[in-house]
C-alpha positions in Angstrom: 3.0 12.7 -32.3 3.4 8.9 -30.9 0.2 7.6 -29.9 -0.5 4.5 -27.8 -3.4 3.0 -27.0 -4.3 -0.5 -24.9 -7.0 -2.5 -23.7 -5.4 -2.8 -19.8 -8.3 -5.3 -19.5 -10.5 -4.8 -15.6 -8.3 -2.2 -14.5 -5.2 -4.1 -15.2 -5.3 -5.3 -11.6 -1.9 -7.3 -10.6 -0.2 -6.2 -14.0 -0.4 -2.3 -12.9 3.6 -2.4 -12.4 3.9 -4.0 -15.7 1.1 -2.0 -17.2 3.6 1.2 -16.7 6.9 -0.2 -17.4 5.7 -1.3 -20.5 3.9 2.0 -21.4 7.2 3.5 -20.4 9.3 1.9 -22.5 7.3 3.0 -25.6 7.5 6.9 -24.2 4.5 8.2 -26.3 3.2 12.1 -26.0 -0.3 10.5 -25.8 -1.9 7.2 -24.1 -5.1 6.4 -24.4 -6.4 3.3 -22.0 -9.8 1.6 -22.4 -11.2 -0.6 -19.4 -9.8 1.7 -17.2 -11.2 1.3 -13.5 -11.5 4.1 -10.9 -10.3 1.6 -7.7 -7.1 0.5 -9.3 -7.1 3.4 -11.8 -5.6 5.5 -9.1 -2.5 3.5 -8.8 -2.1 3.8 -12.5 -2.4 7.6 -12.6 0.0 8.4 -10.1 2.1 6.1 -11.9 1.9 7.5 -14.8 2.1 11.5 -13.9 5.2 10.4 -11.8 6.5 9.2 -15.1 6.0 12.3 -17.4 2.2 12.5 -18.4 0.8 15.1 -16.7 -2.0 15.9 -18.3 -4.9 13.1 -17.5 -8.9 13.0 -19.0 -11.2 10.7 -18.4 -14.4 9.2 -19.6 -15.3 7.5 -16.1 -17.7 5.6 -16.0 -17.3 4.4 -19.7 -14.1 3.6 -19.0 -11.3 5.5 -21.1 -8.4 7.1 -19.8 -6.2 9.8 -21.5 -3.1 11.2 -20.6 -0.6 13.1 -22.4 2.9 15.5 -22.2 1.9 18.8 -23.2 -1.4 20.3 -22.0 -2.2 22.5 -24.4 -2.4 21.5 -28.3 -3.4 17.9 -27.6 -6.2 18.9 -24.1 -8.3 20.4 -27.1 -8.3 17.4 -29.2 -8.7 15.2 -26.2 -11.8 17.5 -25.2 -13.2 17.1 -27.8 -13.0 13.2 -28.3 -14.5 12.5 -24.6 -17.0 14.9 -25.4 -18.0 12.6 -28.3 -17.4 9.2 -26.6 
């Protein structure tokens, strides 16, 4: 499993475009984002489930943001890690 996680720093803002090309480029089955924002956040999810990860958790408002490719093995996990946060 390919993991990849990244400070987007305030939402990522102006970089969003970037943000996703960049994150798209690496292809990982699982992305985790921290200083996610729900205003430009939505932007970035759409982006994102365009691309391939359909699967999206979140920790709003602390600010984490998951997404991954398959639903079902990796939802669990990811359940059980915001449920911690």
């Amino acid at each position: 499993m390919t993991l990849l996680t990244w400070n987007i720093r305030h939402g990522g803002g102006r970089r969003l475009a970037r943000i996703v090309e960049e994150i798209a480029a690496h292809d990982p089955e699982v992305i985790a984002l921290t200083e996610y924002r729900t205003s430009p956040g939505k932007a970035l999810c759409t982006a994102l489930v365009e691309r391939g990860w359909p699967h999206v958790q979140t920790t709003n408002p602390k600010a984490l943001l998951c997404f991954c490719t398959s639903g079902l093995s990796v939802s669990a996990s990811l359940a059980t890690l915001l449920a911690e946060f």
